[in-house]
N, C-alpha and C positions, 0 to 999 in steps of 0.2 A: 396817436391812436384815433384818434377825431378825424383825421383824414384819411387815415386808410378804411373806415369806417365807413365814411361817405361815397369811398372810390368804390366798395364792394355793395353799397346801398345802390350807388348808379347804376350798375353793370346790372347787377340782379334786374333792375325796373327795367332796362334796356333790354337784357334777352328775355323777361316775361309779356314787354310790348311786343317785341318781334316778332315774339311766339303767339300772340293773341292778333295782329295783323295776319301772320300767316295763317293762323287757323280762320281769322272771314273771309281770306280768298280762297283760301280751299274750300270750303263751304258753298260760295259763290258758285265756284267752279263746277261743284258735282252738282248742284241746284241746274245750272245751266246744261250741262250734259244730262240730265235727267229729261228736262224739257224739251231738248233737242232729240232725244230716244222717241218720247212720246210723239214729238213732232212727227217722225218718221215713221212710227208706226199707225200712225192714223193717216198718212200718205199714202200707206202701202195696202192698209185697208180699203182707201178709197179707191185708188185702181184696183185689187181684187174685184170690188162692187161692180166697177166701169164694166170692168170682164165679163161680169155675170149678166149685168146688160146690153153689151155690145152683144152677146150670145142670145138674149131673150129678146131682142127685137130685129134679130135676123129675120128675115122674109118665111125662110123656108121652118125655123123654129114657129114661125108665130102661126102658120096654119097649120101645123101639125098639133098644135097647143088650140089651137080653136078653131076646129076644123067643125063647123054645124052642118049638119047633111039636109037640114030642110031650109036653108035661109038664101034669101036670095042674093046676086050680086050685090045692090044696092046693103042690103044690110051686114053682109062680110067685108064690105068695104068699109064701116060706118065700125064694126065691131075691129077689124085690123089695126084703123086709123085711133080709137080710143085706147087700144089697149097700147100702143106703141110712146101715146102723148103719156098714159097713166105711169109706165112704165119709167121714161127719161123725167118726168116729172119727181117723180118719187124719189128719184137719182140728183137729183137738181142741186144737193146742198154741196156735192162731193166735189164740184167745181173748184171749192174753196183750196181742196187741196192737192191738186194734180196742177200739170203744167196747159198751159193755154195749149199748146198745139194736143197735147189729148184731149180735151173738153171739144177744141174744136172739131176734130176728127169723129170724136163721135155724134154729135151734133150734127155734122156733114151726113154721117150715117140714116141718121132719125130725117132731116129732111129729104133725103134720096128714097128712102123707103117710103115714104109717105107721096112723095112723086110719083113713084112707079106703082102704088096701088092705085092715086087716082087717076094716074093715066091708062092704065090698062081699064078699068071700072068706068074711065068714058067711054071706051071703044068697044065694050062690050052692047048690045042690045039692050030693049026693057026687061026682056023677058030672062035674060040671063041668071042660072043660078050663082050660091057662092062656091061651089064644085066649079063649073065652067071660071070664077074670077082664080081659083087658088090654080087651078089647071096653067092655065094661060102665066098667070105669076113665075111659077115655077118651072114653064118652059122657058120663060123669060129668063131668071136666074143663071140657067144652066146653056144659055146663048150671049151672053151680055157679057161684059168685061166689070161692070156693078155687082154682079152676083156672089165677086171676091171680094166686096168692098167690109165684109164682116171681117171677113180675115185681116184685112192689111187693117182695120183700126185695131182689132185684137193685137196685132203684131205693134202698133204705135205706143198703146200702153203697155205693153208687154215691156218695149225696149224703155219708156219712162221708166216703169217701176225699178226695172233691172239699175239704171242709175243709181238709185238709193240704196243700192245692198253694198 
């Protein structure tokens, strides 16, 4: 009796260990798939954001958004150039969670636009207003093969995000 006692003693400790090993890796398991959801969704957050910035520092958004009727070249150019740095600045942490080729695509974005303000805002006169700099801009845009350059990074994160679904 002593020994079948202990044979049903063992067995019991045996499927109660098994069963307590399996329940910490199940545990584990949905722990880890929970962190990996979060993980994803604060990915997919961060390019939504990108979007909404790749959008907000388009050339042709950003003077339509601050378009001043009495400022001069020199100062539409100086208001363009701030709101643009404010803008991708602000945006600065979401790096952490998108892929290099989208950070750097819109990055390429922010310093092309920032070229093509202060190059057109050399070539204008002193006396130039910010009407004549957003004029000339926006003929620019709509002559230039850069003027798509919002779309195809739109399009870069787009196709990143699309990855993660």
């Amino acid at each position: 009796m002593d020994s079948s006692y202990l044979f049903i003693a063992s067995i019991t400790i045996f499927i109660l260990g098994s069963f307590y090993v399996w329940l910490r890796f199940f545990k584990q398991e949905t722990k880890r798939e929970l962190a990996s959801d979060h993980t994803k969704q604060m990915q997919l957050q961060a390019y939504e954001r990108l979007t909404v910035l790749c959008n907000r520092i388009a050339l042709n958004n950003l003077i339509s958004r601050l378009n001043v009727s009495d400022a001069t070249a020199r100062d539409m150019q100086m208001l363009l150039l701030q709101a643009i740095r404010e803008e991708f600045d602000y945006n600065l942490s979401q790096q952490i969670y998108v892929s290099a080729d989208a950070w750097n695509a819109l990055k390429n974005l922010k310093d092309q636009n920032m070229l093509i303000i202060n190059q057109i805002a050399s070539s204008l006169p002193d006396h130039a207003t910010g009407g004549d700099l957003n004029k000339i801009i926006l003929d620019f845009l709509m002559n230039d093969k850069r003027g798509s350059l919002p779309e195809l990074v739109s399009s870069v994160i787009a196709d990143e995000a699309k990855k993660l679904m």
